[in-house]
C-alpha positions in Angstrom: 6.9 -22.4 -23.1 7.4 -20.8 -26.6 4.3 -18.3 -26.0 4.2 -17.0 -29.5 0.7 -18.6 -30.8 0.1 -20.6 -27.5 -3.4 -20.7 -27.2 -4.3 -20.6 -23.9 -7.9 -21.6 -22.3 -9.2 -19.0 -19.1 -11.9 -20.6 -16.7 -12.9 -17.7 -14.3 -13.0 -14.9 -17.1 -15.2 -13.0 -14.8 -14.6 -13.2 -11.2 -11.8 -10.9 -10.0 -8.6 -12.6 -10.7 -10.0 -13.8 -13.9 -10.7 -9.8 -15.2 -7.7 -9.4 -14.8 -6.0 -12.4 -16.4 -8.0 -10.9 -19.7 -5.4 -8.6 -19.8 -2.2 -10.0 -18.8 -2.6 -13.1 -21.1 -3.7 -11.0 -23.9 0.0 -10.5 -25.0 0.9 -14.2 -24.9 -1.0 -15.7 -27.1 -4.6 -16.4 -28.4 -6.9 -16.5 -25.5 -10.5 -18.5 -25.2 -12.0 -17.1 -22.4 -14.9 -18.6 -20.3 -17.0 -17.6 -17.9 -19.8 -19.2 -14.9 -22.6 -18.1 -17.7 -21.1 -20.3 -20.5 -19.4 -23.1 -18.4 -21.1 -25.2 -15.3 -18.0 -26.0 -13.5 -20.0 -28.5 -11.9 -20.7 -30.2 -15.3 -17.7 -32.7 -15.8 -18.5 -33.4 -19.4 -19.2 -29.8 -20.2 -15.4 -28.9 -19.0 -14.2 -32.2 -21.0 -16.0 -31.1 -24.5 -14.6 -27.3 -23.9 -11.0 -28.4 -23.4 -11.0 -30.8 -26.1 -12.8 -28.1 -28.6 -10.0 -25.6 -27.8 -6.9 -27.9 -27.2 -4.8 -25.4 -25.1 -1.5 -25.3 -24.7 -2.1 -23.4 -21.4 -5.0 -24.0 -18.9 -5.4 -21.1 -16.3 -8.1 -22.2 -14.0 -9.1 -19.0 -12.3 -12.8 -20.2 -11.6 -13.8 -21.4 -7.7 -16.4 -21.3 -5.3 -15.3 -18.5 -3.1 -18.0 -17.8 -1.1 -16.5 -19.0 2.1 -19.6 -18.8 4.9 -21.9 -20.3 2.2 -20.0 -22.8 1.6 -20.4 -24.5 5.3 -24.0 -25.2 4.2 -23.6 -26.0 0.5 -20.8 -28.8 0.6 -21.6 -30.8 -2.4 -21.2 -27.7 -4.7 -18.1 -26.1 -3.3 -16.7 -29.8 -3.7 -17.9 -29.8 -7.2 -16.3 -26.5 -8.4 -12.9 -26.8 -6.9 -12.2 -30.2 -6.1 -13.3 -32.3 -8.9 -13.4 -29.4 -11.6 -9.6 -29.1 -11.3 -9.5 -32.5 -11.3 -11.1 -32.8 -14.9 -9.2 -30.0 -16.2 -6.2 -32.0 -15.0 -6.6 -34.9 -16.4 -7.6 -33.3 -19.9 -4.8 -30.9 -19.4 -2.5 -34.3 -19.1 -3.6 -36.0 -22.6 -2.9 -32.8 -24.3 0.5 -32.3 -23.1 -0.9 -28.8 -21.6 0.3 -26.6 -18.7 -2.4 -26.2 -15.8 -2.3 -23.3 -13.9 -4.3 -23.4 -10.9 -5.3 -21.3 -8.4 -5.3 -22.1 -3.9 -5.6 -20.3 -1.2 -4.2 -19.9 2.6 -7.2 -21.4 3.9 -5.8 -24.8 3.5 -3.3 -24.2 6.9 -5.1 -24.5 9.9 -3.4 -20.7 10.8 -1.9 -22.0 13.8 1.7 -21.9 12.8 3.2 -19.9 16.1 5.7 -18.0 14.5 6.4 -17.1 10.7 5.1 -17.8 7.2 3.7 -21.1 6.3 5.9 -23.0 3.3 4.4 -25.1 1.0 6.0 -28.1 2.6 4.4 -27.4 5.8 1.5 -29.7 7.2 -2.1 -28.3 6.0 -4.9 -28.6 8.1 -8.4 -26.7 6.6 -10.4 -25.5 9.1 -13.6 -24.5 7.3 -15.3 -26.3 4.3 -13.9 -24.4 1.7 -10.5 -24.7 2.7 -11.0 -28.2 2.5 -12.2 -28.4 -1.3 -9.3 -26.3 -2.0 -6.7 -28.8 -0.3 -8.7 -31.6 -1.8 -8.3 -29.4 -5.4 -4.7 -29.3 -5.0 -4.4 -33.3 -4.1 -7.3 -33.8 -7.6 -4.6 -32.2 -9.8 -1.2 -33.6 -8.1 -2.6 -36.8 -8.4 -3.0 -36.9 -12.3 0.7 -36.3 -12.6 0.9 -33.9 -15.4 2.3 -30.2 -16.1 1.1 -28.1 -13.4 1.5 -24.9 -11.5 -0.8 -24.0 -8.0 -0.4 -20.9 -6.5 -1.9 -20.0 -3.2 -3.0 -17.0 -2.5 -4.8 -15.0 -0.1 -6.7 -11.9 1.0 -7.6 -10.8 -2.7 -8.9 -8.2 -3.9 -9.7 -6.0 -6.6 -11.5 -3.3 -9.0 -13.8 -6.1 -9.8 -16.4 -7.5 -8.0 -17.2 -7.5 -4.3 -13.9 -7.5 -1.5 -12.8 -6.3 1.5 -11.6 -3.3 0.3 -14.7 -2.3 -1.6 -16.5 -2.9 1.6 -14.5 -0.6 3.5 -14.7 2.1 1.1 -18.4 1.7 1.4 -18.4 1.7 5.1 -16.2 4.1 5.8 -18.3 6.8 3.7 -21.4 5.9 6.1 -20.0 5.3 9.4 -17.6 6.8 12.1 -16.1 4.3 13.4 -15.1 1.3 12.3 -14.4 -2.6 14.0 -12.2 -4.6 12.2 -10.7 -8.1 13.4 -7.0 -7.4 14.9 -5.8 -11.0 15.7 -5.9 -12.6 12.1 -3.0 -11.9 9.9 -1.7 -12.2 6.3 -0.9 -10.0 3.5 -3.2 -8.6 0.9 -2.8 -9.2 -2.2 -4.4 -7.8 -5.9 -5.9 -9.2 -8.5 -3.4 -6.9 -10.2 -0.7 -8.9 -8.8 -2.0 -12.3 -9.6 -2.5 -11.8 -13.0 0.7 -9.7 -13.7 2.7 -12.7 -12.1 1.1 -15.2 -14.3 2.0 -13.3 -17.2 5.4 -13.6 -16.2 5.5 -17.5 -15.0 3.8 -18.8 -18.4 6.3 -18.0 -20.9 9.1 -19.5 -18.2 7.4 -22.9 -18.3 9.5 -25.7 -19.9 8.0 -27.5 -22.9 10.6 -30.2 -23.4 9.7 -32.7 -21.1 11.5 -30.8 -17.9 7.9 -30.0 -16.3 8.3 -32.3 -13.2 11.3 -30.1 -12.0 9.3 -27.3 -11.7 5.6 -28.4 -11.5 4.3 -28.1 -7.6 2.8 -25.7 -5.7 4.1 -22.0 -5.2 2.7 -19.3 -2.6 1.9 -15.7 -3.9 1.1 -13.0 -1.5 1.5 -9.4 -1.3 4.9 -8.7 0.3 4.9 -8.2 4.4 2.0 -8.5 6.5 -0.8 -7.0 8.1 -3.6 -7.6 10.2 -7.7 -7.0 8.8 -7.4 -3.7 11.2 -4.2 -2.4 10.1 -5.4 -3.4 6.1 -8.8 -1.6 6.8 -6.6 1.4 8.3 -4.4 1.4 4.9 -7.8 1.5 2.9 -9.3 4.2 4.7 -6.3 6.0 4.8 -5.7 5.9 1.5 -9.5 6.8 0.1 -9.0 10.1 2.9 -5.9 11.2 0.7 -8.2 10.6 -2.7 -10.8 11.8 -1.3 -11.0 13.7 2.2 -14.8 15.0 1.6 -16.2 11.6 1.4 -14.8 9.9 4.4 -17.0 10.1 7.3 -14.9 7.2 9.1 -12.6 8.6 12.2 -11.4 6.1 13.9 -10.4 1.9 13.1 -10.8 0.5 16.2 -9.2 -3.5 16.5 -11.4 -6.7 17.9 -10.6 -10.1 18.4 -12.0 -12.6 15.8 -13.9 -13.8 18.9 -16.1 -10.4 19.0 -16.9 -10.9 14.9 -18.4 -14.6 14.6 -18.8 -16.1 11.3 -20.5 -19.1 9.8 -16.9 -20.6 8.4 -14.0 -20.4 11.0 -10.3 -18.2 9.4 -7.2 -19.0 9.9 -5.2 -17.0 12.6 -2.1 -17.2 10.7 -2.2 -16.5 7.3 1.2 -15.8 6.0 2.8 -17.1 3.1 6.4 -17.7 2.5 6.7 -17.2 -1.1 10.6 -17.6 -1.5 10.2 -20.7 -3.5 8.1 -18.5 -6.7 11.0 -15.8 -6.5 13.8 -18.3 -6.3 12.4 -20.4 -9.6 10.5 -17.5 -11.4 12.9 -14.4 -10.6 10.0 -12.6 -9.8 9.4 -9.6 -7.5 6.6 -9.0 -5.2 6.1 -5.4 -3.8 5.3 -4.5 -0.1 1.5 -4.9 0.1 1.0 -1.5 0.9 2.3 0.0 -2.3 0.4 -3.0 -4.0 -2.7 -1.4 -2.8 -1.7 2.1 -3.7 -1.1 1.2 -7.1 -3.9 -0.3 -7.4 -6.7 2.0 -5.6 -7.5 4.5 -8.2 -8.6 1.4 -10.5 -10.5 0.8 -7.3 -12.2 4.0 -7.1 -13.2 4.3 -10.8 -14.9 0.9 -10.7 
């Protein structure tokens, strides 16, 4: 895609992925941002009048109903937001001749693979609510057939808004010690990331009618993997080397999921294989531990 002049359309402008995207897509071309404030997502003819207003060449969908305990009791809206929103945008991005680029999560694996990364051809199998209006988001925009990218992601987090790793911070300024879950794992990954590696896929995407070849669905995760107990030791260890006085934390201790209940059930195994976006895109991603480094003074200042 010829970027010079694209005008591309951001859904999300404000959540964390979405602050980020401000600046990565800045470069590329002219960018209408939108945000929860201007846009219901649950509104199908809202989204249908806004894409046809701005007639993008690009559509990064970076809006979603993330909040995943919530959403076992509020169904009908996580469904709205990122089943049939994506849908919409879609089937509008299809009649313009427009790129989508949407974005998943891990949570649509059951996390019971017994050894390695999932691929994106393995069998998904959602365990919690929102997991399953992501899978059913993914299946909304397949289905339409047009130009399309889905990344899945997972773990994110960010200078902006509320995450895990803000949360530690927080906690481990007031507490000693600290119990963090031991037997999930996956691999953090930044808003930072996200948005940089967007930046890089949009100019790479074909506009002459090659689209199919390389329309699908692609995982992006920080590289390696880690557990929430050894990511919570990274964060804590990483705040005491900023900023020794203001750690009262001493010790991470590990628990089993079991010993943490919550409303919506996580996957175990939330590793993503994400040969398939290096071999098509060239792209690199970093260890997830110097991901976080880089990006933890941001952290700090927001």
């Amino acid at each position: 895609m010829a970027t010079d002049g694209t005008r591309i359309l951001l859904l999300g402008s404000n959540g964390q992925v979405g602050h980020e995207l401000l600046r990565t897509l800045a470069p590329l071309g002219e960018v209408h941002a939108t945000d929860r404030a201007a846009l219901d997502l649950s509104d199908e003819s809202a989204i249908r009048a806004l894409v046809r207003q701005v007639r993008p060449g690009c559509i990064v969908n970076a809006a979603a109903y993330t909040a995943v305990d919530k959403a076992e009791g509020e169904t009908e809206l996580a469904f709205a937001i990122n089943t049939r929103a994506p849908g919409v945008l879609a089937q509008e991005a299809a009649a313009l001749g427009a790129w989508l680029i949407h974005y998943s999560t891990d949570y649509v694996f059951a996390g019971d693979k017994p050894q390695g990364a999932y691929l994106e051809t393995d069998a998904t199998g959602p365990i919690n609510v929102y997991g399953r209006s992501k899978l059913a988001g993914e299946a909304a925009i397949a289905a339409v057939g047009g130009a399309h990218i889905i990344l899945r992601t997972s773990w994110v987090y960010g200078a902006h808004g509320a995450n895990f790793v803000k949360t530690i911070l927080r906690l481990a300024r007031e507490r000693e010690k600290l119990s963090i879950v031991a037997d999930q794992v996956g691999a953090p990954t930044s808003s930072n990331l996200i948005a940089d590696i967007t930046a890089q896929l949009i100019p790479q995407l074909p506009d002459d009618g090659e689209d199919a070849a390389i329309s699908g669905i692609y995982h992006l995760q920080g590289g390696g993997e880690a557990s929430w107990y050894e990511f919570a030791g990274a964060i804590v260890e990483q705040l005491r080397s900023a900023d020794a006085a203001s750690v009262r934390c001493r010790e991470v201790l590990p628990i089993p999921a079991s010993a943490y209940p919550t409303p919506a059930q996580r996957p175990a195994n939330s590793r993503l294989d994400c040969g398939k976006i290096a071999r098509t895109f060239g792209v690199r991603l970093p260890p997830w531990r110097d991901d976080l480094e880089l990006c933890f003074g941001k952290i700090l200042r927001a």
